[in-house]
VEXDREN-2710 file (C-alpha; in Angstrom, 1 decimal):
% VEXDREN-2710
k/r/px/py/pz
1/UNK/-20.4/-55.8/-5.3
2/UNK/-21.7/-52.3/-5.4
3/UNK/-19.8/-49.8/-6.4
4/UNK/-17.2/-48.0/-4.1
5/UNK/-15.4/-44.5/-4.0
6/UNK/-11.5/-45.2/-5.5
7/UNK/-8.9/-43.5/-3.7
8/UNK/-5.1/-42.7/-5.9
9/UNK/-2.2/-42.4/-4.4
10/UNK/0.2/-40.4/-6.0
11/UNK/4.1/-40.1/-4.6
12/UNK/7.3/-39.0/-5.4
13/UNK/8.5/-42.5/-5.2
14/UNK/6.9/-45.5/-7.3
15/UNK/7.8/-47.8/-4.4
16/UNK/6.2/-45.2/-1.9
17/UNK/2.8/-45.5/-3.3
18/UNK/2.8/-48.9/-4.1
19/UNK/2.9/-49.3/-0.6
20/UNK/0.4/-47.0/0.5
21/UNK/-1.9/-49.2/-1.7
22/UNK/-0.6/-52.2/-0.4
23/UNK/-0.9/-50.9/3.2
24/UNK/-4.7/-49.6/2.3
25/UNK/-5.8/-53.0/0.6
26/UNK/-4.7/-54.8/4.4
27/UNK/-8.2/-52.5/5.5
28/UNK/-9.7/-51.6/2.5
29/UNK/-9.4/-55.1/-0.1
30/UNK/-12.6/-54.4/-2.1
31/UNK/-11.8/-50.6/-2.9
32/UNK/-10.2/-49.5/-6.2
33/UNK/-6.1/-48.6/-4.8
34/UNK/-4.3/-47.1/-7.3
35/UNK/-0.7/-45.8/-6.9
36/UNK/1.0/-43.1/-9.2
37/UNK/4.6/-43.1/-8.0
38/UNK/7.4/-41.5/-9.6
39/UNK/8.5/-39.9/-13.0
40/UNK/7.5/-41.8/-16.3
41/UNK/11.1/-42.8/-16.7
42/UNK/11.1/-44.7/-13.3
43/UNK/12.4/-41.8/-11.3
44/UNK/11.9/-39.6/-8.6
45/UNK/9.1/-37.0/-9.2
46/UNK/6.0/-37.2/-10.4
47/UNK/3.8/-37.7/-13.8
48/UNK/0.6/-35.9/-15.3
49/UNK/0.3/-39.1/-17.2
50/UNK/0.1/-41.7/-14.6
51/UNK/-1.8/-39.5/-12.4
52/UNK/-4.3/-39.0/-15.0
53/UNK/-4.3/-43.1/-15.9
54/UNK/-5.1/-43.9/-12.0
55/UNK/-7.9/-42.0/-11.4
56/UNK/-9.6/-43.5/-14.8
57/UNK/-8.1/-47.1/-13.2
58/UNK/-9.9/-46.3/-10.1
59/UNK/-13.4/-44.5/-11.1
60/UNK/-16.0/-47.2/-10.8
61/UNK/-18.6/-44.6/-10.6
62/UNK/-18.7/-43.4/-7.2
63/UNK/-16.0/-41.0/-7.3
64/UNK/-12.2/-40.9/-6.6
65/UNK/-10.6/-39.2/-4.3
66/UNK/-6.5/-38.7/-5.1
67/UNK/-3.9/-38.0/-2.2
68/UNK/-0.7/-36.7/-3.1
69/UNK/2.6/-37.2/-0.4
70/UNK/4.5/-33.8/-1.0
71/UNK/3.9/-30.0/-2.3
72/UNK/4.2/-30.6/-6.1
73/UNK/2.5/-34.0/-6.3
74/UNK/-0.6/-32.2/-5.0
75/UNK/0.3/-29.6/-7.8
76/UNK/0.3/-32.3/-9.9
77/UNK/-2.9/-34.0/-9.1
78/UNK/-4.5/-30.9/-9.4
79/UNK/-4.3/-29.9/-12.9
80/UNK/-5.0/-33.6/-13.3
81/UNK/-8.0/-32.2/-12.2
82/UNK/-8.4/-29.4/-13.9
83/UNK/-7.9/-31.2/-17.6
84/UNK/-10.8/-33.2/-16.9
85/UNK/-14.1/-33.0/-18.4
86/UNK/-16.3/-31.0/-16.3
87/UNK/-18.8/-34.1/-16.1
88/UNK/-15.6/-36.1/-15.1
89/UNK/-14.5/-33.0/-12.8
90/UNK/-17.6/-33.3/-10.2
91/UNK/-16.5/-36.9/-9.4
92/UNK/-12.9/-36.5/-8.6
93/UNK/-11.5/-34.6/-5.3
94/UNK/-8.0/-34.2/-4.7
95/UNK/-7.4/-33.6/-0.9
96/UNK/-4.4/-31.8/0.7
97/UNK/-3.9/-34.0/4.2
98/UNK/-1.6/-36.4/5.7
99/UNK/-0.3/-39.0/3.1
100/UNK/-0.8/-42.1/5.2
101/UNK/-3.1/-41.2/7.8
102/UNK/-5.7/-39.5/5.4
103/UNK/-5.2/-42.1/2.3
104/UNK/-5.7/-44.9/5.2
105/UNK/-8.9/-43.0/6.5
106/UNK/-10.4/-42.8/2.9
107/UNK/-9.9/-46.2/2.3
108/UNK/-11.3/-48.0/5.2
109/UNK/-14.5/-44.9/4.3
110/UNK/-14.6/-46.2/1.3
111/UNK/-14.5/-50.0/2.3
112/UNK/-17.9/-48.9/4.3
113/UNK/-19.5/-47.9/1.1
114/UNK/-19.3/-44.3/1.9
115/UNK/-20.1/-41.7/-0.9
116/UNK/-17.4/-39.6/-2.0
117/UNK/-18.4/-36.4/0.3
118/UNK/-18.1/-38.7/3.2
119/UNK/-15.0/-40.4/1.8
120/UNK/-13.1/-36.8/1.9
121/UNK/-14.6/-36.0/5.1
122/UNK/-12.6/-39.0/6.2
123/UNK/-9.4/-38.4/4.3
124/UNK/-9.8/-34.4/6.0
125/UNK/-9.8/-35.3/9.8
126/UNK/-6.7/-36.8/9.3
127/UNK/-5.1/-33.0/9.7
128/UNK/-6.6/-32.8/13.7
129/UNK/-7.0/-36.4/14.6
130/UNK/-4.0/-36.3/16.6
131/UNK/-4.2/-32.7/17.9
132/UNK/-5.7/-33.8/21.4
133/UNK/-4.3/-37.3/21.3
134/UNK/-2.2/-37.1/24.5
135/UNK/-5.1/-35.9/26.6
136/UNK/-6.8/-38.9/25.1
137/UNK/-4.3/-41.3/25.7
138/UNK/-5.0/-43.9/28.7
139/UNK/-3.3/-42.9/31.6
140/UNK/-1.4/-45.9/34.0
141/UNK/-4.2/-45.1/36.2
142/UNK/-6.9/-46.5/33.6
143/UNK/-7.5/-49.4/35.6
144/UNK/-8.3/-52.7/32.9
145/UNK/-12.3/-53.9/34.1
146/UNK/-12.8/-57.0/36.2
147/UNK/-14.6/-60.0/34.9
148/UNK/-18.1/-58.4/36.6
149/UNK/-17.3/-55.0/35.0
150/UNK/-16.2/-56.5/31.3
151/UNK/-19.5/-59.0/31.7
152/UNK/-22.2/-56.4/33.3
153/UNK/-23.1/-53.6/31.4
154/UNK/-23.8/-50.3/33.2
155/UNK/-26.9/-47.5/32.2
156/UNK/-27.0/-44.7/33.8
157/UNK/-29.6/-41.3/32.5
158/UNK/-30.7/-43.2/29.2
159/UNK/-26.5/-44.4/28.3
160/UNK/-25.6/-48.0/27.9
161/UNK/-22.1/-48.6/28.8
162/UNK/-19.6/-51.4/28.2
163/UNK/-15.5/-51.7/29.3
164/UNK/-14.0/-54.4/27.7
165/UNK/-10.0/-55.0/27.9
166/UNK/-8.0/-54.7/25.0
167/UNK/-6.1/-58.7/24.3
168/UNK/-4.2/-57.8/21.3
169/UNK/-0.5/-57.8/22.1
170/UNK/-0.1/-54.6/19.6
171/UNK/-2.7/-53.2/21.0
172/UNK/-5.9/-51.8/18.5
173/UNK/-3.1/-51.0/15.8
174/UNK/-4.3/-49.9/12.0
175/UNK/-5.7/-53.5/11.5
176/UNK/-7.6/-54.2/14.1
177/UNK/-8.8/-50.5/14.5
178/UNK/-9.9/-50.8/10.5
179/UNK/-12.2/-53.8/11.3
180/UNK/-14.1/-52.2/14.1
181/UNK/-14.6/-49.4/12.6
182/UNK/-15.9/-51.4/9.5
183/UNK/-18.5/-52.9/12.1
184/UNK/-19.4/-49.6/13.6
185/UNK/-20.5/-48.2/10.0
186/UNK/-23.2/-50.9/9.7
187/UNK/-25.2/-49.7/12.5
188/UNK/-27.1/-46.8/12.6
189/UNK/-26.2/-46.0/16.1
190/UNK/-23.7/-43.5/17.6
191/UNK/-21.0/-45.1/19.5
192/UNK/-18.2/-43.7/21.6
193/UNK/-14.9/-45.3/22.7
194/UNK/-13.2/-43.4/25.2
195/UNK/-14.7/-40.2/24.0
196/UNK/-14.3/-41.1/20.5
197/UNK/-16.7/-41.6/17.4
198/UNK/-16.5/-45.0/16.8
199/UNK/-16.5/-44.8/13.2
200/UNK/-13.6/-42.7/13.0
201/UNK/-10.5/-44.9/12.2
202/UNK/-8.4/-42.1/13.1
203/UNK/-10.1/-41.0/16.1
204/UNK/-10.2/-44.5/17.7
205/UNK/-6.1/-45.2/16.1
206/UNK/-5.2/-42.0/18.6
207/UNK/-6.8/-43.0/21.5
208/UNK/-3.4/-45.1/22.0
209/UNK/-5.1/-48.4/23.5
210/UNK/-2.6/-50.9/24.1
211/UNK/-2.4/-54.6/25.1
212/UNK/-4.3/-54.6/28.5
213/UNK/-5.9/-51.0/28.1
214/UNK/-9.5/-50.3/28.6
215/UNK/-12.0/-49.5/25.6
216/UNK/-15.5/-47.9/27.4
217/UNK/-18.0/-48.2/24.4
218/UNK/-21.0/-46.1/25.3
219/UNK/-24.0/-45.1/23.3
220/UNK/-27.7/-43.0/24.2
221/UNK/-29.3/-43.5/21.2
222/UNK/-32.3/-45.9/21.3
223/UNK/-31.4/-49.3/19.5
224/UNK/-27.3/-48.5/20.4
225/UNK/-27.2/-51.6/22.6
226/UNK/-27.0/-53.8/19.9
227/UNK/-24.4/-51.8/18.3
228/UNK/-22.2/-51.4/21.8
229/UNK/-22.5/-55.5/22.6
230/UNK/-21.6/-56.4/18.9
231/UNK/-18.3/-54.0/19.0
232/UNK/-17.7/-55.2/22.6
233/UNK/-17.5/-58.8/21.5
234/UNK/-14.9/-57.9/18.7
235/UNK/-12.7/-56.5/20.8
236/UNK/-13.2/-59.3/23.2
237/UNK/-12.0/-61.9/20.2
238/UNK/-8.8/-60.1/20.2
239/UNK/-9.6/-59.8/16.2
240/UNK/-7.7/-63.3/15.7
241/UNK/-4.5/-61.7/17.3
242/UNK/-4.6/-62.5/21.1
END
C-alpha cells in the first residue's frame, strides 16, 4: 500500500474525535485517522502532548494534515506546529475549516492518494461548499429520467451526457457520495454532476440528491465517456443500499 496523507483530529472532547475518526475510516479505511481529544487527565480541553503524539501516529511520509473543532484547539495544533523540526515542519498543515465537513473531505482526498497540497485543498472547500447549495438543490420540478433517457446517452457540441435516478433510500448521503467520488479520482477525465466537480465530496454531498432525484453526469473531455458510464452504473447499483 503506498503511502497516504494522515489527517489528526484534534477536539475538545476525547469522545468527539474519536468519532470523527470513526466517521472518516467509514470513507477513508486505508488512511492514517488519528484523534487528539481532550485534556491529558481525560477532560475537556485540549493537549500539546497528544496533539504532538498523533501527528507522529499518523505521518507515513506523505504529510499530515491536523483539524482542530474550536478556537483554541487550532491554537493548540499550531504551536504543535511550530515546535517541530523545520524538516518535520514542511510536512504537516494545520487547516482552520469546518471540523466535520473539512476532516471528512481530507480523508476521502487522502483515500484517493492525493498529496498533501491537494489533501488541504480538499479540507479548504469545505468553508464555501455549501454557500450556493440551495440554488443547487433539485427542485420538485427535476423530473427523474425515463428508462430511454437513463439508457440513451445524449451528445450535443462535443458533451457526453448521462441522467441516471438516484435508488438509495437516503439518497447519495456521506457514504455513498465517498465512493463515487473515490471512482471519479481514478480517471483522468472531468466530470460534472449537476454542475458539480465530480471529485468533490463536498460539492456532490450539497447538491441534496435524494431517493428518486436525478444525477446528470456530463463530461467534454476526450476519453470522458468512459468515466461518465462507469459513475453512471454506480449510481445505478444503488451502492448496495437500494
Amino acid at each position: 500500500m503506498s503511502e497516504k496523507v494522515g489527517i489528526v483530529f484534534v477536539s475538545h472532547s476525547a469522545g468527539i474525535a474519536a468519532g470523527m475518526a470513526e466517521l472518516a475510516g467509514q470513507m477513508a479505511s486505508s488512511v492514517p485517522l488519528v484523534a487528539a481529544g481532550g485534556t491529558d487527565d481525560g477532560g475537556i480541553g485540549t493537549s500539546f502532548a497528544k496533539v504532538s503524539g498523533a501527528v507522529s501516529d499518523a505521518q507515513t511520509g506523505a504529510g499530515v494534515v491536523v483539524v482542530s473543532d474550536l478556537g483554541s484547539a487550532l491554537l493548540t495544533a499550531e504551536t504543535v506546529l511550530d515546535m517541530l523540526p523545520d524538516a518535520e515542519r514542511a510536512s504537516v498543515a494545520v487547516v482552520d475549516v469546518p471540523f466535520v465537513e473539512g476532516g471528512i473531505a481530507a480523508a476521502v482526498e487522502a483515500e484517493s492518494g492525493a498529496d498533501l497540497a491537494a489533501v488541504v485543498a480538499a479540507a479548504e472547500a469545505a468553508r464555501s461548499a455549501w454557500a450556493d447549495a440551495e440554488s443547487a438543490a433539485p427542485s420538485a420540478a427535476s423530473a427523474a429520467p425515463s428508462d430511454a433517457e437513463s439508457a440513451a446517452p445524449s451528445s450535443e457540441s462535443g458533451e457526453y451526457v448521462r441522467e441516471v435516478l438516484v435508488r438509495n433510500k437516503e439518497g447519495l448521503h456521506a457514504r455513498p457520495a465517498a465512493e463515487f467520488v473515490k471512482l471519479a479520482n481514478t480517471f483522468d477525465a472531468k466530470v460534472s454532476v449537476n454542475g458539480k466537480d465530480a471529485k468533490s465530496l463536498l460539492g456532490i454531498m450539497s447538491l441534496g440528491l435524494t431517493a428518486g432525484s436525478t444525477a446528470k453526469l456530463s463530461t467534454t473531455d476526450a476519453g470522458g465517456r468512459a468515466a461518465v458510464d462507469a459513475l453512471a452504473a454506480l449510481v445505478e447499483t444503488g451502492f448496495g443500499e437500494a
